[in-house]
C-alpha positions as CSV (number, residue, x, y, z in Angstrom):
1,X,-118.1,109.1,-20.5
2,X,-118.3,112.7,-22.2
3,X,-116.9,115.6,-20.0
4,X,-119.7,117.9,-18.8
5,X,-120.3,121.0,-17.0
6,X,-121.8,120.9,-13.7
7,X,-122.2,125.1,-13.3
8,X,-121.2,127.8,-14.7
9,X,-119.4,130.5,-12.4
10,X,-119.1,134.2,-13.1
11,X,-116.1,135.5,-11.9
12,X,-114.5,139.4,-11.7
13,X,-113.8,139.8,-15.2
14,X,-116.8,140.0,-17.1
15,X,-115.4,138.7,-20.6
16,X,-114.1,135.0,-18.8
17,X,-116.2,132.4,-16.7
18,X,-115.2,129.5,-14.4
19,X,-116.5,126.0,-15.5
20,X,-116.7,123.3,-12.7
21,X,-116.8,120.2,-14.4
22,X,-118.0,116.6,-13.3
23,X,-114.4,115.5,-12.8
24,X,-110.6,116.4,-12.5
25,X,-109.1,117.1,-15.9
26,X,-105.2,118.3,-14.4
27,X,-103.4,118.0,-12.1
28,X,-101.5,120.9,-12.5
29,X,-102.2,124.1,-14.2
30,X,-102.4,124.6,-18.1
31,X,-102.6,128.0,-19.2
32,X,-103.6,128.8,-23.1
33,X,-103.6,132.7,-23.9
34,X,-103.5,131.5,-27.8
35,X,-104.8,129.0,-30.2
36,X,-101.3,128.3,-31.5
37,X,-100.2,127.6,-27.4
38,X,-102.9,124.3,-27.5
39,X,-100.8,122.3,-29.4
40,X,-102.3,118.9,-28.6
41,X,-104.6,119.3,-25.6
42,X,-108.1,118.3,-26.8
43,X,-109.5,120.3,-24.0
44,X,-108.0,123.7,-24.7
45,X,-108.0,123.0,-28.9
46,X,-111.9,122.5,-28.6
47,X,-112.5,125.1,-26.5
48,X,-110.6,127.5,-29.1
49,X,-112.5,126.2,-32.1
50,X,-115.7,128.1,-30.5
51,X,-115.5,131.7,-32.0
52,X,-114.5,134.6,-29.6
53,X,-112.9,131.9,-27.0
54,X,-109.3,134.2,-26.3
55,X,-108.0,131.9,-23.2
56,X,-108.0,129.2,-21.5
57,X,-106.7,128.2,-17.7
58,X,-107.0,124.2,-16.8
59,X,-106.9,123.7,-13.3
60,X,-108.0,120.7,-11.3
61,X,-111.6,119.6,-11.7
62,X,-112.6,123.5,-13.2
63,X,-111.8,125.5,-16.3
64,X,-112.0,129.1,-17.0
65,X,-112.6,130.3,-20.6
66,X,-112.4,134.2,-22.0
67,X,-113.9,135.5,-24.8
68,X,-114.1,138.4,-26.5
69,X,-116.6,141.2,-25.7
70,X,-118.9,140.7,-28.8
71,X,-119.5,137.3,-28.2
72,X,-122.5,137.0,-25.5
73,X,-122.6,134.3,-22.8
74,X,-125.3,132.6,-23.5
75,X,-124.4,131.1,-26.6
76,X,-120.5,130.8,-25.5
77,X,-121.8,128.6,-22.4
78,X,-124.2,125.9,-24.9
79,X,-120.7,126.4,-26.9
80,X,-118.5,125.3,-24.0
81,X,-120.6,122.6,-23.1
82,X,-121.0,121.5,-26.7
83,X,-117.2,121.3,-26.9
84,X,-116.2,120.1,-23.7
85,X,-118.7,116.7,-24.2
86,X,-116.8,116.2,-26.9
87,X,-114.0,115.2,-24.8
88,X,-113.8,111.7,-23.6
């Protein structure tokens, strides 16, 4: 079953947003401030495919994502979701 996004959470910092998803992806914290830093995690290397994603922190059964300021939210969130049901 594809990953999926139940909401979408703002949080303090206006360029990142906390994904709850429909189930636990780590059990310990992964933390991705670079494409090059992915390596092989399919979540974190599809979620820095999407233009102006510039982090990533995996915890649990949420995500957060930053992005650059240009880049608005509403097309990064169809892009996160896009991605992340990609993920088996």
């Amino acid at each position: 079953m594809p990953l999926r996004v139940v909401e979408f959470q703002p949080t303090p910092n206006p360029n990142a947003i906390k994904c709850l998803l429909d189930r636990a992806v780590a059990d310990a914290p992964r933390s991705f401030r670079a494409p090059e830093s992915a390596g092989d995690d399919a979540i974190a290397s599809r979620l820095f495919a999407i233009d102006g994603v510039t982090n990533v922190l995996i915890l649990g059964d949420w995500l957060t994502v930053g992005k650059t300021p240009a880049v608005p939210w509403p097309a990064m969130k169809r892009a996160i979701a896009a991605a992340l049901a990609q993920v088996p």
